[in-house]
C-alpha positions in Angstrom: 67.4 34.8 83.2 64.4 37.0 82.7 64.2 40.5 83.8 63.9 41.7 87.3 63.1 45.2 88.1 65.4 46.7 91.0 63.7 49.6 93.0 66.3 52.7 93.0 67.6 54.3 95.9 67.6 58.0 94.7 64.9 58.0 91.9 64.6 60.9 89.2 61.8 63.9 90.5 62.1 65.3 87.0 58.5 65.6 85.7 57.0 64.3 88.8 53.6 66.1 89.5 53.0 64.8 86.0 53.4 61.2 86.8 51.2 62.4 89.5 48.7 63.4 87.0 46.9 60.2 86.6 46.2 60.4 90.9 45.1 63.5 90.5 42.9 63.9 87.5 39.9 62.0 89.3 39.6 64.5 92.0 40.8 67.5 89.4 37.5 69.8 90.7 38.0 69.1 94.2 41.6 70.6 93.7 40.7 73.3 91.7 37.9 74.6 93.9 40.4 74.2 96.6 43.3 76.5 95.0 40.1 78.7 94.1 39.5 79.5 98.0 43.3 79.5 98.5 43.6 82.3 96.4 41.2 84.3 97.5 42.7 83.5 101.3 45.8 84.9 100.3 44.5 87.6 98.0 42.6 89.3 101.3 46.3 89.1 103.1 48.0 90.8 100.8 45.5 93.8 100.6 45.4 94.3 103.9 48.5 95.9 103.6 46.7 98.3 100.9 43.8 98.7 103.0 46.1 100.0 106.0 48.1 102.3 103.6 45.1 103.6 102.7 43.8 104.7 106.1 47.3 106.4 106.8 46.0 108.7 103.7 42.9 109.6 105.0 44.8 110.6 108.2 47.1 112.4 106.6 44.1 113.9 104.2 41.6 114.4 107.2 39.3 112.1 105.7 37.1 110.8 108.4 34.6 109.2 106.0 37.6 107.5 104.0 38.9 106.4 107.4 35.7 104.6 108.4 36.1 103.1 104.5 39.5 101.7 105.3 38.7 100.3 109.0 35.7 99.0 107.4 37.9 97.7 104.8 40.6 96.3 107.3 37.8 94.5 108.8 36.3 92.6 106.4 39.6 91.6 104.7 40.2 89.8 108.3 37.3 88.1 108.8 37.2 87.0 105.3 40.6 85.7 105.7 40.0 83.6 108.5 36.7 82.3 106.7 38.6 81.7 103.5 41.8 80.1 105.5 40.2 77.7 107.5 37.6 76.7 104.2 41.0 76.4 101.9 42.8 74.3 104.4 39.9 71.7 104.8 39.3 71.5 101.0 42.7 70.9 100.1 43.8 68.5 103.1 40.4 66.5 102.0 41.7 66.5 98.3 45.3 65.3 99.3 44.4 62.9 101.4 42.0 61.2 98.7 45.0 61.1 96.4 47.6 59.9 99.0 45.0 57.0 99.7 44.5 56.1 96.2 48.3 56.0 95.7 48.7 54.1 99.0 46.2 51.4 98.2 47.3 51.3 94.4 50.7 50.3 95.9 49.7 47.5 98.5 47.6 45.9 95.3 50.4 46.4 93.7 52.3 44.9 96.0 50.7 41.9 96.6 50.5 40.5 92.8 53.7 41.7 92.1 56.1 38.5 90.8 57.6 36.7 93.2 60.7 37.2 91.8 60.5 40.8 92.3 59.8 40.7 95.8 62.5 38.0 96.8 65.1 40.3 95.4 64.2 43.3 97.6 64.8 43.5 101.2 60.9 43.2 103.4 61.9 46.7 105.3 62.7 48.8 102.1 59.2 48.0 100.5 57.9 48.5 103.9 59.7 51.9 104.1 58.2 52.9 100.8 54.4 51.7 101.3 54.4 53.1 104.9 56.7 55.7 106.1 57.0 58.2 102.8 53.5 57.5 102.4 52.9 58.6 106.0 55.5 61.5 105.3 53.8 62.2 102.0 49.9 62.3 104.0 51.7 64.3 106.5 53.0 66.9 104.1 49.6 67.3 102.2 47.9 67.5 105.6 50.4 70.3 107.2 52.8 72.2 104.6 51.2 71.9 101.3 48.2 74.7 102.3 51.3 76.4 103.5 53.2 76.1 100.3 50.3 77.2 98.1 49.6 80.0 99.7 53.0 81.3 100.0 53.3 81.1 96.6 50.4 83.0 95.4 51.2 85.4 98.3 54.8 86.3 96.7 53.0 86.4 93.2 49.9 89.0 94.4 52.6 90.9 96.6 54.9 91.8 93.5 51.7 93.4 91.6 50.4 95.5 94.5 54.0 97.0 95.1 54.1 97.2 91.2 50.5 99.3 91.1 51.7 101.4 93.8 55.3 102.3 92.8 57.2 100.9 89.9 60.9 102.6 90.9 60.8 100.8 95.0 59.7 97.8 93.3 62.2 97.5 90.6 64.8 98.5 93.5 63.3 95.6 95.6 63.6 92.7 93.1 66.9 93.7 91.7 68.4 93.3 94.9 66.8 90.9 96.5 65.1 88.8 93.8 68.5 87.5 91.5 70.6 86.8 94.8 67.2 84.4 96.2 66.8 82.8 93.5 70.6 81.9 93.8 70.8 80.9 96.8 67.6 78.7 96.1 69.5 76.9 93.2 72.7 76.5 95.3 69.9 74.4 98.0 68.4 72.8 95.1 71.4 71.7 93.6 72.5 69.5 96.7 69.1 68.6 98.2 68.3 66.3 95.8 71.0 64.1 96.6 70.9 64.9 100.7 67.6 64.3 100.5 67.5 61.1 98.7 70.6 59.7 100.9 68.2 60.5 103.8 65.6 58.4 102.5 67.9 55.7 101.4 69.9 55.0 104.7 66.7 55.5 106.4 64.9 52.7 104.3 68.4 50.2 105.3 68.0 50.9 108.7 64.1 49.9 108.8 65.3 46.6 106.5 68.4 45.6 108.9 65.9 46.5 111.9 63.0 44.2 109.7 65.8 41.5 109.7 66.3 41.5 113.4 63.0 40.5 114.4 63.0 37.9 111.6 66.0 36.7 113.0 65.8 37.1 116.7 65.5 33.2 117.6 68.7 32.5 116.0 70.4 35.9 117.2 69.7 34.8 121.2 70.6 31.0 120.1 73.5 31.7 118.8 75.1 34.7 120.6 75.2 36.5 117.3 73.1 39.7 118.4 76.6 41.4 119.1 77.8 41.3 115.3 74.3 41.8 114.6 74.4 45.0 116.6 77.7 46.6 114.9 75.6 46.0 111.8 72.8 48.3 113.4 75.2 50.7 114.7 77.1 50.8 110.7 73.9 51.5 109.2 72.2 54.0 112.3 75.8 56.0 112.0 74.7 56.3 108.1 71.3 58.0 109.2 72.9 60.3 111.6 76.1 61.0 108.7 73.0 61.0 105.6 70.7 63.6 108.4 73.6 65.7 109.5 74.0 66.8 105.6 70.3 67.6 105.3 70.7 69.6 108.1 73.6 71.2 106.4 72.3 71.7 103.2 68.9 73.4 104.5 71.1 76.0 106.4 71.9 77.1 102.9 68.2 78.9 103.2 69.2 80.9 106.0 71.4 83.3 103.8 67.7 84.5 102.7 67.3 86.3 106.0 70.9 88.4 105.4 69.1 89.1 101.8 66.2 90.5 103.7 67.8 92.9 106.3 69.9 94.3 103.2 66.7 94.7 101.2 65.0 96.3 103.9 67.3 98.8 104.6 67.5 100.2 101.2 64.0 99.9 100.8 63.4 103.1 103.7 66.6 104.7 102.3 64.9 105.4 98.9 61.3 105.5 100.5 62.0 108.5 102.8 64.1 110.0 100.4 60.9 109.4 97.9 58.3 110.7 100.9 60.4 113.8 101.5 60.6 115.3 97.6 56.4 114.2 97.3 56.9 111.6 94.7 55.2 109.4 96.8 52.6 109.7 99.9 53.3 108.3 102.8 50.3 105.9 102.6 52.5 104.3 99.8 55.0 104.2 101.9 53.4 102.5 104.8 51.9 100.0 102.4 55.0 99.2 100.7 56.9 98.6 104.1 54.0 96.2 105.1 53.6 94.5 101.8 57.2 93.7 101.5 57.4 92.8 105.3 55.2 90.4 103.8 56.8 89.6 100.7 59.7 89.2 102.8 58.0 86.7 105.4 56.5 84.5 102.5 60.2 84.0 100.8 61.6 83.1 104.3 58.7 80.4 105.0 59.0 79.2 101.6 62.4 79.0 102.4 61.6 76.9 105.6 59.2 74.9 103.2 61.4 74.1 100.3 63.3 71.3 102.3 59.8 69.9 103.1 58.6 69.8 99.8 61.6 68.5 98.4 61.6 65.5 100.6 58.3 65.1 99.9 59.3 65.1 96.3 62.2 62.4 96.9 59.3 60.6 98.7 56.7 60.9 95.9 59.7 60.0 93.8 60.8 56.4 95.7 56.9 55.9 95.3 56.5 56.0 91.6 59.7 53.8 91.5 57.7 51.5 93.5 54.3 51.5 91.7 56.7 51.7 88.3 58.5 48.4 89.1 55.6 46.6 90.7 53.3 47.5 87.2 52.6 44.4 85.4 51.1 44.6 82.1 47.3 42.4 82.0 47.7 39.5 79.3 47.2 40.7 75.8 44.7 38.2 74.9 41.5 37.2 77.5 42.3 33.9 77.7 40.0 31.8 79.8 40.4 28.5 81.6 38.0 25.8 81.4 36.9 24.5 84.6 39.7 20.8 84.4 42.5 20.3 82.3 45.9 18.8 81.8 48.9 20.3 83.0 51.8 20.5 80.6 55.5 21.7 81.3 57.1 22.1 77.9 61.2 23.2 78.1 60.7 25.0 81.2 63.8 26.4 82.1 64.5 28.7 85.1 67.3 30.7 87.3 68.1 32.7 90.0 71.0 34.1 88.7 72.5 35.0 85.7 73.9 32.0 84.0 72.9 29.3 87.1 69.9 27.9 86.0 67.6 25.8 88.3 65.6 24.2 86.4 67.4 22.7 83.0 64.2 22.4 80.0 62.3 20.4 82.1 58.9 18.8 80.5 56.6 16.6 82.0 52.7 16.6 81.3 49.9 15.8 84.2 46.9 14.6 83.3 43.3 15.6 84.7 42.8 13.7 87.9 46.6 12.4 88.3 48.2 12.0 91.3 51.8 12.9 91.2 54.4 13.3 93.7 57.4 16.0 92.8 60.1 13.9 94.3 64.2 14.6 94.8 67.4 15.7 96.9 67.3 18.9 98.6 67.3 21.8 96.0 66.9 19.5 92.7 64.3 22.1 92.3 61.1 20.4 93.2 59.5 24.2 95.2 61.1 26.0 92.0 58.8 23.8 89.6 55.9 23.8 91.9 55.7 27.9 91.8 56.0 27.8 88.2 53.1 25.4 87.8 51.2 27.6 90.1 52.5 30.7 87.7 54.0 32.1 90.8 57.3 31.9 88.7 57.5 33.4 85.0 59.9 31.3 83.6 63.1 32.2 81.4 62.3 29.9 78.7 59.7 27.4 77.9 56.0 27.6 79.0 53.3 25.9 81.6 50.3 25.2 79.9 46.4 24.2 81.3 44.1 22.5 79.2 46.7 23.6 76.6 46.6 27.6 77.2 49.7 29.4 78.1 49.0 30.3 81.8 51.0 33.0 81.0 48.4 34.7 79.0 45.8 34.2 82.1 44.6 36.7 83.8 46.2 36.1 87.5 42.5 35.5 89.3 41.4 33.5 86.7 44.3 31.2 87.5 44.0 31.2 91.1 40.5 29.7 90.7 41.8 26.4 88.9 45.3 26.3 90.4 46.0 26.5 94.1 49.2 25.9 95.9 49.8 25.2 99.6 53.0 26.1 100.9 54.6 24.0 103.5 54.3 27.2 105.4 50.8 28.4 105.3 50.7 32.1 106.0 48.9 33.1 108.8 47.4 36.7 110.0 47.0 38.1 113.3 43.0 37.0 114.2 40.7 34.2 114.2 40.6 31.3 112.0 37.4 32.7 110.2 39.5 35.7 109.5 42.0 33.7 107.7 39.4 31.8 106.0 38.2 34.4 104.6 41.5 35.1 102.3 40.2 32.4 100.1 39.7 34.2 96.8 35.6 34.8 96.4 35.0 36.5 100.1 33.6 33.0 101.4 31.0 33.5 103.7 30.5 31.9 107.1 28.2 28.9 105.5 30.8 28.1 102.7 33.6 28.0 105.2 31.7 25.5 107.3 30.5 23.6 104.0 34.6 23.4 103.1 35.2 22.5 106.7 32.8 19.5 106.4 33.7 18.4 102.9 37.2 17.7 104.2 36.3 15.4 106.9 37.2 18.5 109.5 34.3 19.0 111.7 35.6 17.4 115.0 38.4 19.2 114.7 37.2 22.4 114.3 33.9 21.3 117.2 37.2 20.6 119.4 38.9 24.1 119.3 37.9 26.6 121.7 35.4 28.7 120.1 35.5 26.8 116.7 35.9 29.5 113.4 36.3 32.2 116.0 39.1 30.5 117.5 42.3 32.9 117.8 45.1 32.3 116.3 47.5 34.8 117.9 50.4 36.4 116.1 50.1 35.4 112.9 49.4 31.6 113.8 51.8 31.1 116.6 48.5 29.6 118.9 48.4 26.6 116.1 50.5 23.7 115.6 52.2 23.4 112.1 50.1 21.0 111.2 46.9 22.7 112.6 48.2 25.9 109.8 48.5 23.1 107.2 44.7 22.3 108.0 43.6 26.1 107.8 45.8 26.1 104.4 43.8 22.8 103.2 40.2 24.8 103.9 41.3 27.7 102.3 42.1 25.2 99.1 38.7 23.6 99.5 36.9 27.0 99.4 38.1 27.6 96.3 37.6 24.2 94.4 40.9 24.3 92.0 40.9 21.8 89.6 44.5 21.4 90.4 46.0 21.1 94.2 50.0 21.8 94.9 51.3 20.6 98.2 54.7 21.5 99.3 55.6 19.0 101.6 52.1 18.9 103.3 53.2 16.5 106.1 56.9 17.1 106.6 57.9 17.1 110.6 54.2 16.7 111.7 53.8 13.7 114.4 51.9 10.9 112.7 48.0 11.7 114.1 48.4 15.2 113.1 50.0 13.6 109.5 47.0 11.4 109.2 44.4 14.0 109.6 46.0 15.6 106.6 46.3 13.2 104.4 42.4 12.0 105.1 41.5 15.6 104.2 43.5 15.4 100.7 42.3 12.4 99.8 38.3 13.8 100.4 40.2 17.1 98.4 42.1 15.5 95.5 38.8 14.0 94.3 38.0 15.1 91.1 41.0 17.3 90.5 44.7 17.3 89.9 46.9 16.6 92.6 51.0 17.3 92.6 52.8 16.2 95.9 56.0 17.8 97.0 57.2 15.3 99.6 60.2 13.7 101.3 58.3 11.0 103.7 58.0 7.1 101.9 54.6 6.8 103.8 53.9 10.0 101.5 54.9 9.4 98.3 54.0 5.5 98.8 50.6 6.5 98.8 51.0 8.5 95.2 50.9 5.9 91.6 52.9 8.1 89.9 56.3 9.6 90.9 58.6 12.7 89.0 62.0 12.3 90.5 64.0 15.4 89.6 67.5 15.6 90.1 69.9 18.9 89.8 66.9 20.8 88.0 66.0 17.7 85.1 63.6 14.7 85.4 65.5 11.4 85.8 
């Protein structure tokens, strides 16, 4: 059985701004004018303690003009800061937000040509967790507490060197005792918030999957009378949110022994300051300035403190994401192999599993030439679906290959083999809009002329004249105003749009009534000319209609 990449619950952060790196690097001068401005924000808070210090001098001195300096001073420290604060917050939310969206839409494209087999082994609401919520958590964290974050980091940096300049004995005093027993306490968080914080994220993303489930399920939950199992299921995995928050919760109460680290600071701080003051080895404008600055120093620490338990869910978030985008990374083909426009289809020793050791398809080989009409043919799971998405390279299979015109379609680049081979599901996928609208998911952004051109070739005009408002008919909730066989006709367009030169039906007419049946098959007879055609089917009137049959039985070709 080939490899299948599992998404991680608690992913690594170690080195994660520089898996980041590649995000970031287009918008690198954007960023670095924005931490520019940032600094300069921060730099006219901390000297406004300065500035004040120095004004209690000139007091002190008499100094009128010196004074007027230091108001004048005080002044245009403010305004600057306001100026710089609100320019710094706008450059860097503008910068985030670019990279957030580049990571967001990297992960949808991602998404969406990611194997098959990868996304069938995932629950729908974890990968909705990851491409939605932590993205939204992520946007929300660039928007709000990363200009916080910055600057309360250069603001605990430019704070030491001020109380440096002005005395190197209080500031010594100051980071000896406060400084080791923070940092401390900040590894003792650190230590456990990876894991609280990841748990978080983990339950969190069950929750949204069993929730995901319910809707799926809700016909059969109210048929059956199962919604009251269903709901202890809900209740197990809610009580694992509350149990996974309430040691978040715990673990960022960890921070709040930095405020006990303050008042002690603080106190010692005056002891030595008036005891400095009173033998003249410092003025009292020092004084002053050093009370303010580490009032300040002392502030930043505590909403860095309040901001490490965002950031480090940001991290876990940033973290589940790169897991995501890491899993859901498929290499192009090393060679540019190209398709011609027909071809013969040739399954050579195709074999294929599920699971380990339980394989579904047993070396199966059968070759399709150009313009054959084949019907896939068998018992319930003899693995007729299973061969169809392989032909269609939905599927990578374990062993063998699936060849076009006698190139690996394996070493084709996915578009390229969209255009030549097309597959439509017995359940066509529908969106929430108008038929146009879905139309228009035809590889090659059809325009309105082509889809009535496809709509014509197929012998569907009347139909489409007898709908409400034609292409602009709605559909509903994805489909739910058409008939099954109505989406079967929408899928057949879609098909016709793109012209493959081989068609995949799986089971095209299964459970229609016969008018609706016959409309169908009249619009794949006008579409199999010309081209390939491989029929999944079960009904006789289908496959009585085909020259050439593949029976498969348990996963080989009788």
């Amino acid at each position: 059985m080939a490899e299948v990449r599992v998404l991680t619950d608690e992913p690594s952060t170690r080195h994660i701004l520089g898996r980041t790196w590649p995000y970031l690097r287009p918008h690198r001068w954007a960023i670095g004018l924005a931490l520019v401005v940032t600094i300069g924000s921060t730099l006219a808070v901390v000297l406004i303690a300065p500035a004040i210090g120095r004004g209690v001098d000139a007091v002190v001195a008499g100094d009128r003009a010196g004074l007027w300096w230091a108001v004048g001073l005080l002044v245009g420290l403010i305004v600057g800061r306001l100026l710089l604060l609100r320019t710094s917050e706008l450059l860097l939310t503008r910068a985030g937000e670019r990279v957030v969206r580049e990571m967001r839409d990297t992960a949808v494209e991602r998404l969406a040509n990611a194997p098959l087999r990868f996304i069938e082994a995932h629950r729908t609401g974890d990968l909705l967790r990851r491409t939605t919520g932590e993205i939204a958590d992520l946007a929300q964290f660039v928007r709000g507490d990363l200009p916080n974050l910055l600057g309360v980091v250069i603001t605990l940096v430019a704070t030491t060197v001020v109380l440096a300049f002005y005395s190197w004995l209080l500031t010594l005093m100051l980071l000896v005792l406060f400084l080791p027993a923070a940092y401390l306490v900040m590894k003792w968080f650190e230590k456990a918030a990876g894991p609280a914080f990841g748990g978080q994220a983990a339950a969190e993303a069950t929750l949204a999957a069993t929730f995901t489930e319910t809707l799926s399920a809700r016909e059969t939950l109210q048929a059956t009378g199962g919604m009251a199992v269903w709901r202890r299921r809900l209740d197990r995995d809610n009580d694992a949110v509350v149990g996974a928050s309430s040691r978040t919760v715990a673990v960022l109460n960890r921070l709040e022994v930095v405020a006990l680290l303050e008042g002690i600071a603080t106190a010692a701080l005056l002891a030595l300051g008036v005891w400095l003051v009173g033998t003249d080895r410092i003025g009292l404008g020092t004084l002053v300035t050093f009370v303010l600055a580490t009032a300040n120093l002392f502030q930043s620490v505590v909403a860095m403190s309040q901001l490490v338990g965002d950031y480090q869910a940001a991290r876990i978030g940033l973290a589940r994401l790169h897991d995501l985008l890491g899993a859901t990374h498929v290499e192009p083909p090393t060679s540019a192999a190209t398709l011609p426009a027909r071809g013969a289809i040739e399954v050579d020793g195709l074999r294929y599993s599920y699971l380990a050791d339980t394989d579904v398809l047993h070396g199966v080989d059968v070759v399709i030439p150009h313009g054959d009409r084949v019907g896939l043919v068998g018992e319930t799971g003899s693995g007729k679906t299973t061969l169809a998405k392989l032909i269609t390279g939905l599927y990578q299979p374990d062993l063998g290959a699936v060849r076009f015109a006698g190139v690996d379609i394996g070493q084709v680049d996915t578009a390229e083999l969209r255009r030549r081979v097309v597959l439509v599901p017995q359940q066509v996928h529908m969106i929430t809009g108008t038929i146009a609208d879905n139309l228009a998911l035809a590889p090659g952004d059809p325009d309105r002329v082509a889809m009535l051109g496809a709509v014509e070739a197929l012998g569907l005009g009347e139909w489409v004249d007898g709908l409400d408002d034609g292409l602009d008919t709605d559909v509903g909730v994805r489909g739910d105003q058409l008939s099954a066989g109505e989406q079967q006709l929408v899928g057949l367009i879609r098909a016709a749009l793109v012209d493959p030169a081989v068609l995949v039906l799986d089971e095209a007419t299964a459970n229609l009534d016969p008018a609706t049946a016959s409309r169908i098959e009249e619009a794949v007879d006008r579409l199999r000319q010309e081209r390939t055609l491989i029929v999944i089917a079960h009904r006789e009137a289908t496959i009585d209609r085909l020259p050439r049959v593949v029976r498969l039985d348990a996963g080989r070709v009788v």
